[in-house]
C-alpha positions in Angstrom: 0.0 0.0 0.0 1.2 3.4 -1.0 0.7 6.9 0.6 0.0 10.0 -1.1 3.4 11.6 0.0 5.4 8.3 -1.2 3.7 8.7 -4.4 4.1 12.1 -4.7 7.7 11.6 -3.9 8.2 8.9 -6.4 6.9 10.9 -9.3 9.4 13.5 -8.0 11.7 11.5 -9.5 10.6 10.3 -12.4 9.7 13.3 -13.8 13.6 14.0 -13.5 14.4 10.5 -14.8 15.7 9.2 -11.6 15.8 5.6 -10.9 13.3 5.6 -7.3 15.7 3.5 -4.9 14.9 3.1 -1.4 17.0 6.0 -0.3 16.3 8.2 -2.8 12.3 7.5 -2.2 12.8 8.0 1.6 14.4 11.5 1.2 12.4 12.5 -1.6 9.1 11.7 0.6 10.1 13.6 2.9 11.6 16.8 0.7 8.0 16.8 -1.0 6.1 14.0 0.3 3.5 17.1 1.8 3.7 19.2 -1.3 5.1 22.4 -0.3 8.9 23.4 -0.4 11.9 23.4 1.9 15.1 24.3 2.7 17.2 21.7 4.6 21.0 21.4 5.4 21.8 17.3 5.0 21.9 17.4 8.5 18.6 18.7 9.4 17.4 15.9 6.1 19.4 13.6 8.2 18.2 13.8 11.7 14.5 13.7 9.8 15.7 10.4 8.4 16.2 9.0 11.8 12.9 10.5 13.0 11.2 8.8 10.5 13.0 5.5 11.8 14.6 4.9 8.3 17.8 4.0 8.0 19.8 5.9 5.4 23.8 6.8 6.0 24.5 10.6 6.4 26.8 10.1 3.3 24.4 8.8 1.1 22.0 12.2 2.0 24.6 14.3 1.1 25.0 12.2 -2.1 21.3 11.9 -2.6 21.0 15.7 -2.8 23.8 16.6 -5.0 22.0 14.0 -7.2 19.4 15.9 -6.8 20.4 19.2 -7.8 22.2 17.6 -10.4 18.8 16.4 -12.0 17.2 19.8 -11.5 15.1 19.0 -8.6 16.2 21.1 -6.2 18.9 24.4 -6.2 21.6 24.6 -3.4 22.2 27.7 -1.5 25.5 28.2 -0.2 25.8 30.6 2.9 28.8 31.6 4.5 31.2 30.3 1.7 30.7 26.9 3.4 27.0 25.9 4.8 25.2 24.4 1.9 21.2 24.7 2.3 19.1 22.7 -0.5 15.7 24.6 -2.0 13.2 22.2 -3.6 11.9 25.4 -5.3 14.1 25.5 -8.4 12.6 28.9 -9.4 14.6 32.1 -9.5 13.9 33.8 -5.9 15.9 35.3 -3.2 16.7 34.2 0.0 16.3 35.2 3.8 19.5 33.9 6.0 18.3 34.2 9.8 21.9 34.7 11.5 20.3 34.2 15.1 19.1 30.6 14.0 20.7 29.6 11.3 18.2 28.9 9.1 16.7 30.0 5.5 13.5 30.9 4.2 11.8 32.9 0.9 12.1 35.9 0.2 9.2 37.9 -1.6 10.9 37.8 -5.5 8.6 40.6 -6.7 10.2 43.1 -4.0 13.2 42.4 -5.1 14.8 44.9 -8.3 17.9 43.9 -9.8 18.3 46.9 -12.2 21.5 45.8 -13.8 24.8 43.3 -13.2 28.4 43.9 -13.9 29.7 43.0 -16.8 31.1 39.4 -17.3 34.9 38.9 -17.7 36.3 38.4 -21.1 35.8 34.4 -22.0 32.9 34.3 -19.2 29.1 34.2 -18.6 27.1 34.8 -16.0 25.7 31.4 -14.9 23.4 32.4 -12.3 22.5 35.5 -9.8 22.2 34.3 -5.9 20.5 37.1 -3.4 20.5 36.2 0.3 19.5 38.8 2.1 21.0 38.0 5.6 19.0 39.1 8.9 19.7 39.3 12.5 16.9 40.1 15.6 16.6 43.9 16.4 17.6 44.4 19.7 15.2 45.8 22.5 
């Protein structure tokens, strides 16, 4: 018997061509299994993983979700130069970095005006534009 988040999970996949394996139906279950989108670190995927009571390695999430992005399924954020968070919204949109809690969230796209970008170097194009708006609590 199947469940409506392990099928939406598995036709995640296929419509990116990905074999559905065990692991790769576990995580993807829980990335989209409730339909709406998220940002997770492969820890945060990981410790959700052993909530769940499955068993999959922590090197096999962070393998999974490169996987993953490289299929188009989901976009990773990097934060810091080092923290890696993984969208499932592929979509062009910014980002809010929470500094107090170290997490990630939306950012409203249609506030947000880019009105022009440097040049690219000679030889070079411009791949992709990442905005992460970083915040921090107001104090008092």
């Amino acid at each position: 018997m199947t469940s409506p988040a392990l099928d939406r999970g598995a036709t995640w996949l296929s419509g990116a061509g990905l074999r559905p394996t065990r692991q790769r139906l576990t995580l993807a279950q829980l990335l989209v299994g409730d339909g709406k989108n998220r940002h997770v670190t492969a820890e945060s995927l990981f410790s959700k993983v052993q909530e769940a009571g499955e068993s999959v390695s922590l090197a096999t999430v962070y393998n999974t979700l490169r996987a993953f992005c490289d299929a188009g399924l989901m976009q990773e954020v990097t934060v810091d130069g080092q923290k890696s968070y993984f969208d499932t919204n592929t979509h062009d949109h910014p980002h809010f970095y929470w500094e107090d809690d170290g997490y990630l969230t939306d950012a409203p796209a249609d506030q947000l005006k880019i009105v022009a970008l440097p040049d690219a170097p000679e030889g070079a194009e411009i791949a992709s534009v990442d905005v992460v708006i970083r915040l921090r609590r107001r104090e008092g």
